[in-house]
FIDREN-514793 format. One record per residue: residue number from 0; y, z, x of N, C-alpha, C, O in turn. Coordinates in Angstrom, 2 decimals. Example, Ala and Ser with C-alpha at 12.3 -4.5 7.8 and 13.67 -1.06 7.14 Angstrom:
<sites>
0,-5.69,7.80,13.19,-4.50,7.80,12.30,-3.30,7.80,13.20,-3.32,8.46,14.24
1,-2.25,7.08,12.85,-1.06,7.14,13.67,0.03,7.87,12.90,1.14,8.04,13.41
</sites>
This chain:
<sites>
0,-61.64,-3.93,33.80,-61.58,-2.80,32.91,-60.60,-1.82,33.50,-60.17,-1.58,34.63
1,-60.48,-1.49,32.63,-59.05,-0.62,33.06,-59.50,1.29,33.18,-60.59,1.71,32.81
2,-58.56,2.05,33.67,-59.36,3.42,34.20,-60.36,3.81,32.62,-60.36,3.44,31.45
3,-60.85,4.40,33.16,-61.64,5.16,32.28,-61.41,6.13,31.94,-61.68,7.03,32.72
4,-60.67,6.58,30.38,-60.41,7.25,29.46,-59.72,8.52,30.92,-60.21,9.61,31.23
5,-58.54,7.87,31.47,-57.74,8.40,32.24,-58.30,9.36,33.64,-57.88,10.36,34.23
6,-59.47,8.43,33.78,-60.16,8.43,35.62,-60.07,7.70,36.29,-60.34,6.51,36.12
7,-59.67,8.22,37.29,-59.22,7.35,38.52,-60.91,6.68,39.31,-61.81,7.49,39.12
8,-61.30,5.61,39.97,-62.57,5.51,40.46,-62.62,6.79,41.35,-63.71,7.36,41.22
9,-61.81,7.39,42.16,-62.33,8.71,43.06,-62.33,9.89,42.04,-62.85,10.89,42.55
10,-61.95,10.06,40.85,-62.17,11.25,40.19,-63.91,10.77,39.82,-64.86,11.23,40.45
11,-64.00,10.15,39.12,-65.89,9.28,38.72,-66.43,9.48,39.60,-67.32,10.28,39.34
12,-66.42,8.96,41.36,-66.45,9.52,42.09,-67.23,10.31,42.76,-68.22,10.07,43.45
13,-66.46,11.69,42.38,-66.33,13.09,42.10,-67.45,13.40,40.93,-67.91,14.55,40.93
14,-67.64,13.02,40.52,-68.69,13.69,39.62,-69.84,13.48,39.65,-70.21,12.34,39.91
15,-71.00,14.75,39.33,-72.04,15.23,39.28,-73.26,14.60,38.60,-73.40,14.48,37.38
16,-74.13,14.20,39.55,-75.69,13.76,38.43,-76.17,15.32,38.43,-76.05,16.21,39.28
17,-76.83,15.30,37.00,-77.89,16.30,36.88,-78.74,15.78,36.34,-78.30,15.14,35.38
18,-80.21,15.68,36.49,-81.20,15.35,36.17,-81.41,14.86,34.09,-81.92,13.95,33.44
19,-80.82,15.83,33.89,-79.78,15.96,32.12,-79.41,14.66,32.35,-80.07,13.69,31.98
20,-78.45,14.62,32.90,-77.59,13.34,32.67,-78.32,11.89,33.40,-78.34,10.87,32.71
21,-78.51,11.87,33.86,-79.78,11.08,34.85,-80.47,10.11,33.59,-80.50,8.97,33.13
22,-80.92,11.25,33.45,-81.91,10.79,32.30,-81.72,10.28,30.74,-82.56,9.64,30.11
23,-80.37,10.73,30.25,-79.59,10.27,29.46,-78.75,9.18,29.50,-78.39,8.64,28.45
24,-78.36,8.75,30.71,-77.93,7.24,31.06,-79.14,6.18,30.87,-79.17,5.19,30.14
25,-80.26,6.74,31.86,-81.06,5.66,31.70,-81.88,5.11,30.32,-82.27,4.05,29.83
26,-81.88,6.62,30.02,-82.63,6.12,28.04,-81.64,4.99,27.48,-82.00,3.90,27.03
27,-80.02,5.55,27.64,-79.53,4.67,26.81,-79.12,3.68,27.34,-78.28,2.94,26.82
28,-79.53,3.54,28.19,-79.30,1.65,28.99,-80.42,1.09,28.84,-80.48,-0.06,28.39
29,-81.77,1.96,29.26,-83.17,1.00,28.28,-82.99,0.62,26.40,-83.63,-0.26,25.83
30,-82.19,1.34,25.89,-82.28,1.67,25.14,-81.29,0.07,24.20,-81.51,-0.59,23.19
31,-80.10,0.08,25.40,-79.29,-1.26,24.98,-80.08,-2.41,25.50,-79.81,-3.54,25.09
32,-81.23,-2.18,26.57,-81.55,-3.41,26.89,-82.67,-4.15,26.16,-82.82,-5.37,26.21
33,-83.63,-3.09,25.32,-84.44,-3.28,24.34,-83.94,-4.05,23.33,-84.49,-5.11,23.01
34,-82.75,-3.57,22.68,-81.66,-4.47,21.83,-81.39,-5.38,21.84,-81.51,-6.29,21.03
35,-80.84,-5.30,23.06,-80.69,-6.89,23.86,-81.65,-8.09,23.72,-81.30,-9.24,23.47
36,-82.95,-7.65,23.91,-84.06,-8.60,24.01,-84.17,-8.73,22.68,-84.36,-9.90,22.32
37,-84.11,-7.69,21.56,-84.61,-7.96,19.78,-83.70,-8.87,19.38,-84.06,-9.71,18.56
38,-82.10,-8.91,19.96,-81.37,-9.54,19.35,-80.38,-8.57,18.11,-79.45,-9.00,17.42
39,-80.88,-7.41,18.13,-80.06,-6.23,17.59,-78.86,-5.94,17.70,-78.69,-4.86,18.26
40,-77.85,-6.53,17.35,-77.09,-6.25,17.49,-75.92,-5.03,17.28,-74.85,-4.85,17.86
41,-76.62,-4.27,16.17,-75.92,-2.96,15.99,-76.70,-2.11,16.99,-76.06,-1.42,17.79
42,-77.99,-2.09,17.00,-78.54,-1.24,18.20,-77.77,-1.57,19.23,-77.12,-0.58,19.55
43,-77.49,-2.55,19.94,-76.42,-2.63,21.11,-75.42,-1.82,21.13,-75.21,-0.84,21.84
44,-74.56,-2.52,19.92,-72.99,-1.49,19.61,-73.39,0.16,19.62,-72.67,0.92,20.26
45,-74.60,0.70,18.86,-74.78,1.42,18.91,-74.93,2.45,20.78,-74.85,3.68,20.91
46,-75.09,1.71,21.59,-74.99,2.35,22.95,-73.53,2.26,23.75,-73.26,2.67,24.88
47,-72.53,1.44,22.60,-71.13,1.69,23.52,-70.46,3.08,22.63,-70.92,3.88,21.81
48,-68.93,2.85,23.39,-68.15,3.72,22.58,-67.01,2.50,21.87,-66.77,1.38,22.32
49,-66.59,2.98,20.97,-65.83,2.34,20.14,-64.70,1.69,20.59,-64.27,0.85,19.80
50,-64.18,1.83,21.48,-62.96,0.95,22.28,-63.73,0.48,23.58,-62.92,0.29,24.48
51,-64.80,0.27,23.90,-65.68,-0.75,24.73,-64.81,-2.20,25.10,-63.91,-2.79,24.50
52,-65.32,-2.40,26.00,-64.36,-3.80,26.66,-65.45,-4.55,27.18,-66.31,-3.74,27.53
53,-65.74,-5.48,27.35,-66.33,-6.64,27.78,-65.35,-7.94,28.16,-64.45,-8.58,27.60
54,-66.05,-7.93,29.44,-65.15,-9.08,30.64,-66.15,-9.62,31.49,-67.11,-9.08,32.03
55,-65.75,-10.75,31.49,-66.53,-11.88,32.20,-65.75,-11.91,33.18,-64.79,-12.60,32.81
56,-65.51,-11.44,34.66,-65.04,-11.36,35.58,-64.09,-12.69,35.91,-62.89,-12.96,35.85
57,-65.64,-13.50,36.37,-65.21,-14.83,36.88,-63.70,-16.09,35.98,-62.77,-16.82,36.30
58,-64.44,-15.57,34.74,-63.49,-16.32,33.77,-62.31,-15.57,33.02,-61.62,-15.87,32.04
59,-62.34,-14.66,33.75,-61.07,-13.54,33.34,-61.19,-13.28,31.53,-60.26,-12.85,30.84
60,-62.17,-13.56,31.17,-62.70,-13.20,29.46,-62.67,-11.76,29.32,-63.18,-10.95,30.09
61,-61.82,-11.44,27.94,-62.69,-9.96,27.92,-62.24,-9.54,26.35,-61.05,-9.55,26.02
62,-63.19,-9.22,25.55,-63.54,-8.37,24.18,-63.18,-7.37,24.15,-63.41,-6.82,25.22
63,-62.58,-6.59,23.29,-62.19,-5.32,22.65,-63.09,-4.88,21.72,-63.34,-5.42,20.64
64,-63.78,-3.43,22.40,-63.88,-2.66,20.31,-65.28,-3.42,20.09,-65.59,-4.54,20.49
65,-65.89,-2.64,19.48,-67.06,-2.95,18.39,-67.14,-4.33,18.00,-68.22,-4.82,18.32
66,-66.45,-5.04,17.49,-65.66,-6.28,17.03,-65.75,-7.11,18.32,-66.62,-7.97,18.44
67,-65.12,-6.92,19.00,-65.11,-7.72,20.46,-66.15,-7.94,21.01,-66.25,-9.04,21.56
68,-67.21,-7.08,21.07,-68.52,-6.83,21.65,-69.57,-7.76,20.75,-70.38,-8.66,21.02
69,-69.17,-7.12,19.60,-70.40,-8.72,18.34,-69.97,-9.68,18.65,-70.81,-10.55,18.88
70,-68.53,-10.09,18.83,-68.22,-11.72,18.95,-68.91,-12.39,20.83,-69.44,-13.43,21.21
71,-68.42,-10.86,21.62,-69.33,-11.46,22.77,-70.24,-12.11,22.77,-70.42,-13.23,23.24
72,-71.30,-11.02,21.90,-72.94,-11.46,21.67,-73.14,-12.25,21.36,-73.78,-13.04,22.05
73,-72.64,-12.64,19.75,-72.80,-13.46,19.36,-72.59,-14.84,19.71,-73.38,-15.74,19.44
74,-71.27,-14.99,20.43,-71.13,-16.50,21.41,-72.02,-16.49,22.32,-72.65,-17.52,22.59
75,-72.24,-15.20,23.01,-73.19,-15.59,24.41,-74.87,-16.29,23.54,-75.43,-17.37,23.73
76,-75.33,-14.93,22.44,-76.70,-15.53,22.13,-76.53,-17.00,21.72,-77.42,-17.83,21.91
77,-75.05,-17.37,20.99,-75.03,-18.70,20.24,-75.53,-19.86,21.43,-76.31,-20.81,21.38
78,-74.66,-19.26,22.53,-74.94,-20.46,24.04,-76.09,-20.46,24.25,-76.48,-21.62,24.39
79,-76.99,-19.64,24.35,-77.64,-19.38,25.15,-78.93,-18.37,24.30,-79.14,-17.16,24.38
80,-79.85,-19.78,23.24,-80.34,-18.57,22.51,-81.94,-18.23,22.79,-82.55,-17.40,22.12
81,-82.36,-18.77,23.59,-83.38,-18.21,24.59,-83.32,-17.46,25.95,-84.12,-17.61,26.88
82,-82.46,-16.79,25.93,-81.70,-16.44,27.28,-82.63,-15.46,27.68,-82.94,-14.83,26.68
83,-83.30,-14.97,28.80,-84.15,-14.13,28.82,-83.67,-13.47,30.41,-83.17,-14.31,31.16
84,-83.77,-12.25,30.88,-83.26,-11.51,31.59,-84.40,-10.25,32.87,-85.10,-9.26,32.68
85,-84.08,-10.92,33.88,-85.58,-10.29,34.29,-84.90,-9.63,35.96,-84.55,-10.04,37.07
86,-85.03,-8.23,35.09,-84.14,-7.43,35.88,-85.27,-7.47,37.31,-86.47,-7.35,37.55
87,-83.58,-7.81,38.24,-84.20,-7.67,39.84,-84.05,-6.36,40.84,-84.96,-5.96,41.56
88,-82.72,-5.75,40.75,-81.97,-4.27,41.07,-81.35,-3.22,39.53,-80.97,-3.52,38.40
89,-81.46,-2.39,40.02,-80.52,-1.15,39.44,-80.42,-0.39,40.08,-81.23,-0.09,40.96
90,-79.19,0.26,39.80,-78.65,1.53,40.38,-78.05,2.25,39.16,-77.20,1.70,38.45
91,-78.62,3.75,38.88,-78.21,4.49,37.84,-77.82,5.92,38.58,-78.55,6.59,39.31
92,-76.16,6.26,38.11,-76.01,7.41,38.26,-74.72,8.07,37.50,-74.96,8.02,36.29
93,-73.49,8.66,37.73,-72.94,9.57,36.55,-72.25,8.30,36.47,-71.91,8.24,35.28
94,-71.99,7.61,36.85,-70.77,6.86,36.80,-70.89,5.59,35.81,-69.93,4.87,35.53
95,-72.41,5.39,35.25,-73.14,4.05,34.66,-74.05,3.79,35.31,-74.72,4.52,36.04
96,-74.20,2.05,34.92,-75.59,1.71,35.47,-74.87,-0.05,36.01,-73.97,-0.66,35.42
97,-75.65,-0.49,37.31,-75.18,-1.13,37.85,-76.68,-2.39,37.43,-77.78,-1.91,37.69
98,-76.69,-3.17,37.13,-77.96,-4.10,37.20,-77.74,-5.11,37.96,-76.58,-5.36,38.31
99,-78.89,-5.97,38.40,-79.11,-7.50,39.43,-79.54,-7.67,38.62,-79.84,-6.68,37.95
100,-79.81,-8.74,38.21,-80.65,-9.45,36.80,-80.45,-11.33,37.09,-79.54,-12.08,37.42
101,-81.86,-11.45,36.75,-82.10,-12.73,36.58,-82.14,-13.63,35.37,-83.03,-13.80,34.53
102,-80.73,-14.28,35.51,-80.71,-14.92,33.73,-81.12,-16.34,33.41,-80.42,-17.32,33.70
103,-82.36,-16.40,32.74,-82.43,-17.80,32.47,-82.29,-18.05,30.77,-82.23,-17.27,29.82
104,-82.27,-19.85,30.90,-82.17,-19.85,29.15,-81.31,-21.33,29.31,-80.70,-21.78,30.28
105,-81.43,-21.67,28.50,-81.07,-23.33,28.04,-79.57,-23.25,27.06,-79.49,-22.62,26.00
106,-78.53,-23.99,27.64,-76.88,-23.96,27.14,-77.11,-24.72,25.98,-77.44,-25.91,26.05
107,-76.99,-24.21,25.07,-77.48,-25.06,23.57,-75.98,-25.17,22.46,-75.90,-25.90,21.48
108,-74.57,-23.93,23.11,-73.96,-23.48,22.59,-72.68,-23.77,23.39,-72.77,-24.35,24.48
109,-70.99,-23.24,22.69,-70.02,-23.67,23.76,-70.40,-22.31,24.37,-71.23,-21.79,23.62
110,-70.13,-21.54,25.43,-69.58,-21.06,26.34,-68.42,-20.84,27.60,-68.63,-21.44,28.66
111,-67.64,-20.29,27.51,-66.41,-19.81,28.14,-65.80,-21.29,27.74,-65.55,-21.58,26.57
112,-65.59,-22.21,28.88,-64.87,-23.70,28.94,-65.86,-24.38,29.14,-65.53,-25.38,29.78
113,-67.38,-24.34,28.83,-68.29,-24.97,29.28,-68.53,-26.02,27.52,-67.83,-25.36,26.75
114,-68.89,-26.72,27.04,-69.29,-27.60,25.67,-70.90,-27.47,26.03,-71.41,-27.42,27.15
115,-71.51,-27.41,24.81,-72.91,-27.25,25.24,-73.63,-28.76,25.76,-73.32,-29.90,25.41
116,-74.90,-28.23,26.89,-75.26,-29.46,27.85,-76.43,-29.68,27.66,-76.92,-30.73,28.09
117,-77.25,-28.69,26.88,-79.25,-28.87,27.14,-79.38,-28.30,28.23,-80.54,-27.89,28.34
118,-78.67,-28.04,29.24,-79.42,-27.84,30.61,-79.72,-26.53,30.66,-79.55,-25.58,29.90
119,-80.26,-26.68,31.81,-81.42,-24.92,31.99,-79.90,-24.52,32.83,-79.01,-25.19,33.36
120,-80.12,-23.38,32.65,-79.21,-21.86,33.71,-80.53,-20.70,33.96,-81.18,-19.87,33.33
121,-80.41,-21.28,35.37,-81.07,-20.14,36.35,-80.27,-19.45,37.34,-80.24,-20.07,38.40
122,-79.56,-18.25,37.34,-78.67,-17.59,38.11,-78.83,-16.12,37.68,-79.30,-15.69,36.63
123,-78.17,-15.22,39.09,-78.28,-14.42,39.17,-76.90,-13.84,38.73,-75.79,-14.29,39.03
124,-77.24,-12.57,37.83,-76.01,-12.34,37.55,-76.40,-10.62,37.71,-77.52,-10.11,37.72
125,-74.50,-9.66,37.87,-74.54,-8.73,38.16,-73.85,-7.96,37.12,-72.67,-8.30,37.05
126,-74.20,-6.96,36.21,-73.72,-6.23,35.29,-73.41,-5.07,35.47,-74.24,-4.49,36.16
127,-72.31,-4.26,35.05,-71.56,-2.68,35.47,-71.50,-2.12,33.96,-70.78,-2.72,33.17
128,-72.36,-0.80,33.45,-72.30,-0.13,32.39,-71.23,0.56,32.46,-71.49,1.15,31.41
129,-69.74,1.24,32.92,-69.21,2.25,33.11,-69.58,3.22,32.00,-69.23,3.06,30.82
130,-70.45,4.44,32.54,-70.33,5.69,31.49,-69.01,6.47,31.15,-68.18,6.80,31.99
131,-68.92,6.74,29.70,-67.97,7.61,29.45,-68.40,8.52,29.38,-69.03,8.60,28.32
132,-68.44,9.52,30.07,-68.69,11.16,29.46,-68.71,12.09,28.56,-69.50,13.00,28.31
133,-67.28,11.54,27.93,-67.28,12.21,26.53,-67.64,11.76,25.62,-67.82,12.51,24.66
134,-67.98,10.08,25.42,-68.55,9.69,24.25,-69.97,9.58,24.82,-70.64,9.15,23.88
135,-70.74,9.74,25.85,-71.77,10.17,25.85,-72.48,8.41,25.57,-73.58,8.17,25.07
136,-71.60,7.52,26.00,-71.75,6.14,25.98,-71.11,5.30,26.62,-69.98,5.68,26.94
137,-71.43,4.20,26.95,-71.56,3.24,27.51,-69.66,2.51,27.07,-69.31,2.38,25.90
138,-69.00,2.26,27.89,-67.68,1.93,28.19,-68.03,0.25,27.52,-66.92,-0.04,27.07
139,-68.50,-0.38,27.38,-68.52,-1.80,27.99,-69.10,-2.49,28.90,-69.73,-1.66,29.56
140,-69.29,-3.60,29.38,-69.60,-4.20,30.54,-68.79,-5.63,31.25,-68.17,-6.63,30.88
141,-69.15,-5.13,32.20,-68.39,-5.90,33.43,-69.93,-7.04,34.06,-71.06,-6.70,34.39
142,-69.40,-8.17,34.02,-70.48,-9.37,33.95,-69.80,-10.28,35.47,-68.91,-11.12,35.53
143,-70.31,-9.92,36.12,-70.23,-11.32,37.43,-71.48,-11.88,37.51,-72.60,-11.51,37.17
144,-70.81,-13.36,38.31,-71.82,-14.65,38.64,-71.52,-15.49,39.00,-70.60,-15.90,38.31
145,-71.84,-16.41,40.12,-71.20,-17.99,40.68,-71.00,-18.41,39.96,-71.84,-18.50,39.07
146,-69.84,-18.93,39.84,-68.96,-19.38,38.59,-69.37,-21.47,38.78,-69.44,-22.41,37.98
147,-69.53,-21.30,40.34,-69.26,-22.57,40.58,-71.23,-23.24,40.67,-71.45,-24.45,40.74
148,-72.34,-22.22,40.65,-73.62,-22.51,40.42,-73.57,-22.58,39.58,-73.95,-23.74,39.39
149,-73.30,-22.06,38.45,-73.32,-21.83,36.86,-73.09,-23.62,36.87,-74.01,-24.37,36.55
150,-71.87,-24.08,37.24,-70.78,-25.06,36.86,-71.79,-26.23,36.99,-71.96,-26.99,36.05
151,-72.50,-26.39,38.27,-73.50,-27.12,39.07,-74.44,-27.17,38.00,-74.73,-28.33,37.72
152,-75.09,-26.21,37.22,-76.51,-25.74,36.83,-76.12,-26.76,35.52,-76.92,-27.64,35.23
153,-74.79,-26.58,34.69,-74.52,-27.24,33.50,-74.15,-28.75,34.16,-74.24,-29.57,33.25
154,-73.87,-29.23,35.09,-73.88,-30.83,35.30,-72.24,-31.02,35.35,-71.61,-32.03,35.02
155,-71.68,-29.70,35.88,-70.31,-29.85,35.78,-69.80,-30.08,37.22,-68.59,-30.32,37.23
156,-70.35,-30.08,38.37,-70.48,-30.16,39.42,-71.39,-31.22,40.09,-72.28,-30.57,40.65
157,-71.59,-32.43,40.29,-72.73,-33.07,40.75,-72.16,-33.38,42.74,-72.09,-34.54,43.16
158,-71.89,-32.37,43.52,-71.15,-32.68,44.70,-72.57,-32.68,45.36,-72.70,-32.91,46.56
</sites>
């Protein structure tokens, strides 16, 4: 992801939790993760800002925009449509919200370069909310994960 609506990471940084804001990140990150689990998909969109980016680190993937973000979902839920998420860490403060999360769920769908396999995916994966300030929402997200357990987990790896 690229700076944030013209912040440098040491200007973000630089900036202030107040209990206000504290608490307004975390509503609206429970708030996308509730979504998440209904399968809501405008409630989701509803917690970014409108030029939101989504990137899959490992696979150098990444969505644009409102638009970009449904097609995310929608391929990821298509892969993966029991996928269930059982948060292990967070860290919330001005800057977003950082999650550890435990993702399981059965590859039923294509994903990235993967063709769908039946097989289970049990891995840990790490997610980055960047907050925007002025839209008072959620930038997008930034998605890492062993690219090469993942690979193993789908039968793409038998070493």
């Amino acid at each position: 992801m690229a700076q944030l609506s013209g912040f440098t990471v040491r200007d973000r940084l630089a900036w202030e939790v107040t209990p206000e804001l504290y608490r307004a990140i975390r509503e609206l990150w429970k708030h996308h993760s509730l979504a998440e689990d209904r399968r809501d998909l405008q409630g989701l969109l509803d917690t970014l800002t409108k030029d939101c980016v989504y990137e899959v680190v490992p696979t150098g993937e990444r969505w644009e925009g409102h638009a970009g973000a449904r097609t995310f979902y929608t391929s990821f839920l298509g892969a993966f449509p029991d996928v269930r998420f059982d948060l292990k860490e967070i860290v919330i403060g001005p800057q977003g919200v950082i999650e550890v999360t435990r993702m399981r769920g059965t590859h039923q769908g294509p994903w990235s370069s993967h063709a769908p396999t039946g097989q289970r995916v049990d891995i840990d994966v790490v997610i980055s909310f960047p907050w925007d300030p002025a839209a008072e929402r959620f930038s997008g997200e930034r998605v890492y994960y062993d690219t090469a357990r993942m690979s193993q987990q789908l039968g793409r790896d038998r070493t």
